[in-house]
N, C-alpha and C positions, 0 to 999 in steps of 0.2 A: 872517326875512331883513331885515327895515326896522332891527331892532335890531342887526344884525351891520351892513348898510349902513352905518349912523349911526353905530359906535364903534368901527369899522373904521382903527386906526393913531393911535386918542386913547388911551393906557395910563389918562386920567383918568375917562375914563367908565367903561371896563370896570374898571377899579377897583371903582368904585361898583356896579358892577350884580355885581359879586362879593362886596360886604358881605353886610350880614343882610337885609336889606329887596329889595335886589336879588335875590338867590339865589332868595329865597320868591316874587317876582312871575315871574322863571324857570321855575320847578318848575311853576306853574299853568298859565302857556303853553304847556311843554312835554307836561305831561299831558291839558291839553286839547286840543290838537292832533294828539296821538298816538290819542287817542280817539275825538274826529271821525273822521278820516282811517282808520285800521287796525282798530276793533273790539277785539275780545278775540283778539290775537296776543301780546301781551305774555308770556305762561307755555306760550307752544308751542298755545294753544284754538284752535279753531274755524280749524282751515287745510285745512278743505274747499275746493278750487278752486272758482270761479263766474268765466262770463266778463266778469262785469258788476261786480266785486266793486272793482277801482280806478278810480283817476280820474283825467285829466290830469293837476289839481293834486297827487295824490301823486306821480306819476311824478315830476313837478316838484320836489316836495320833497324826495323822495330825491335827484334830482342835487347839488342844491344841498349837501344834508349830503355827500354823499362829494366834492364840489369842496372845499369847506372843510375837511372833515378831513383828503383827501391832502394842500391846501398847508397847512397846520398839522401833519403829522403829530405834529412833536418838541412840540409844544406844547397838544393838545389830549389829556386825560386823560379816557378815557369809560367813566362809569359802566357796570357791571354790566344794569343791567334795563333801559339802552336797546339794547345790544346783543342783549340775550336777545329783546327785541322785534323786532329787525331779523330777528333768526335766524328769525322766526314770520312774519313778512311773506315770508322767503324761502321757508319751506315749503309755504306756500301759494300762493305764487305759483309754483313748479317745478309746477305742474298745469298749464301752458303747455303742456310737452314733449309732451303727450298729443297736440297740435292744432297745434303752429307745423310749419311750413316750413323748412330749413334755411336758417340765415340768413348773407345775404349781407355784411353790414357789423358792424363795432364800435358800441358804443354812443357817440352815443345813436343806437338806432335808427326814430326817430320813431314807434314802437308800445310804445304805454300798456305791452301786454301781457307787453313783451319787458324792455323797460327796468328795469318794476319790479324784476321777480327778476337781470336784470342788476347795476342801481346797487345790491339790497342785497348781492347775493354779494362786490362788491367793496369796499363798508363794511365787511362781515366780513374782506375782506380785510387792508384799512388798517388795521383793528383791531388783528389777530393781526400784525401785522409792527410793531405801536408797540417791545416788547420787544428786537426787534433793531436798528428805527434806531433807539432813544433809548439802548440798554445795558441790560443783566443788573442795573444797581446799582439802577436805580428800579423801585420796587413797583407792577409794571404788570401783574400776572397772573389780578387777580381776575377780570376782562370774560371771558379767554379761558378760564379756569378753569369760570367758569359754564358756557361756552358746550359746553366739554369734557364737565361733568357731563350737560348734556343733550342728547347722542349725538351732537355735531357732527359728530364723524370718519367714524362708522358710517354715517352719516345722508351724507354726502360721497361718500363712497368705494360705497355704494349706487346712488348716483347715475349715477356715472363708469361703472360694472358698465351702466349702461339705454344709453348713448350710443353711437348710430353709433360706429365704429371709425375713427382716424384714417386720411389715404392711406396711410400707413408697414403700416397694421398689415392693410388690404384684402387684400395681395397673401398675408399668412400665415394669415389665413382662407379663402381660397378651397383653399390646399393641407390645408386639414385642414377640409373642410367636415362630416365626417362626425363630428366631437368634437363631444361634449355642451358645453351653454351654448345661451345665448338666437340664435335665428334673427336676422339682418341685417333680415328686415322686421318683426322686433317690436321693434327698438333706437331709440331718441330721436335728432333731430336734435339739435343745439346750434343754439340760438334766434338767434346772435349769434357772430358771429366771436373766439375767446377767450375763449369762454364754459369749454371744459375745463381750459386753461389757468388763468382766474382759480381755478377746483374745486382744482386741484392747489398754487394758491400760496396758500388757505388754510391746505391741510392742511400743505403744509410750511411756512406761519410761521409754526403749532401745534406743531411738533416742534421747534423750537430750544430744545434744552435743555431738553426734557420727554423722559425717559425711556420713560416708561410710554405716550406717544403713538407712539413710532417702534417700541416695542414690540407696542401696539396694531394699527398697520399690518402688521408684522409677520405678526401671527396672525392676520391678516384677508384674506391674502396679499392684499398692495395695493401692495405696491413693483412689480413688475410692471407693474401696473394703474396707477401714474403715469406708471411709463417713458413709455408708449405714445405 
C-alpha cells in the first residue's frame, strides 16, 4: 500500500518499478506477504476453517486489493497464481456459513470473519468480469481458466444449493414442503447482504463466451439455481 501510495499518478515511477529490478523486488513483497498473511492457500491446501485463522490486517489487505482492482479494473492484468490464491483464501474462509448470523449490512461489515470471504469473492468477481470490460480481443483468460480448472463453478454453484432461500423463493417452498432437498434449518445464512448475488455474478462473468461453462451449468442444473 506505501508503494501504490507513493506512485499513485507518477507514470515515472511505476515505470521503473515495472523494469527488471523493480518486477523482482515486487514478486518478493508480494510472496512474502501472501505467506505471512494466508499460509498454504495458494494450490487450493490447507482450507480447514479455524476461527482464529485471520487477522484484522488481512481483512485489511483484502479491501485494499479489491478497492484497487475495481478502480483499475481496464488496467490491471492479474496474474494466474494470485488469483488461484484468493480462490483458497475464499474456501477456507466459506467455513463461516457454519456459525454466522444472517447478515444485516454490505461489506465492509466490520467482522474479520465476514469480510475476508466477502472482499475475496468479489476479487474473484472483478477478476472474471476483466474479459468483458476490457473486450474479447485481449488475452485475459488465463486467471479464469485456472480458476475454471480448479472447480470454481462446482465449487459456486455448491454453495448457492447450502443458502437460505431468497424471500421470492420462501413462499414456493412452503407449497411443496414435502419434495426432497436439504431442510430450511440445515441451509446457510448469507453472511452479508449480496453475498448470493456476488456467487451468481462470478459464475456469470465465467460464462461469457465460455461454452463449456454455460454448458457446465447446464448439466449441474443451476440455471435455475441462479434465477432465484
Amino acid at each position: 500500500m506505501v508503494i501504490y501510495a507513493c506512485c499513485n499518478g507518477s507514470p515515472e515511477l511505476f515505470a521503473q518499478l515495472c523494469g527488471d529490478h523493480g518486477i523482482t523486488i515486487l514478486k518478493k513483497i508480494v510472496k512474502t506477504t501472501a505467506a505471512g498473511f494466508f499460509g498454504a492457500t495458494e494450490n487450493g491446501e490447507d482450507t480447514e476453517f479455524r476461527e482464529d485463522v485471520f487477522s484484522t490486517e488481512q481483512a485489511f489487505f483484502l479491501r485494499n486489493i479489491y478497492d484497487i482492482l475495481n478502480e483499475r479494473l481496464q488496467e490491471i492484468t492479474v496474474p494466474s497464481d494470485f488469483v488461484l490464491c484468493v480462490f483458497g483464501i475464499f474456501k477456507k474462509s466459506v467455513g463461516i456459513l457454519n456459525y454466522a448470523a444472517k447478515g444485516k449490512s454490505g461489506l465492509p461489515t466490520c467482522s474479520i470473519m465476514i469480510d475476508v470471504p466477502g472482499f475475496s469473492l468479489t476479487i474473484l468477481r472483478d477478476v472474471c468480469a476483466q474479459k468483458f470490460v476490457r473486450g474479447s480481443n485481449e488475452d485475459l483468460g488465463d486467471a479464469v481458466d485456472v480458476l475454471l480448472s480448479h472447480g470454481l463453478i462446482e465449487f459456486l454453484l455448491c454453495l448457492i444449493r447450502d443458502l437460505e432461500p431468497t424471500s421470492v423463493m420462501r413462499k414456493a417452498i412452503k407449497q411443496g414442503e414435502d419434495q426432497d432437498g436439504p431442510k430450511p434449518s440445515s441451509l446457510k445464512p448469507c453472511p452479508y447482504k449480496g453475498f448470493r448475488r456476488d456467487i451468481v455474478a462470478v459464475i456469470g462473468n465465467c460464462t461469457y463466451k465460455r461454452k463449456l461453462v454455460q454448458d457446465e451449468i447446464r448439466q449441474k442444473d443451476g440455471i435455475l439455481l441462479l434465477l432465484q
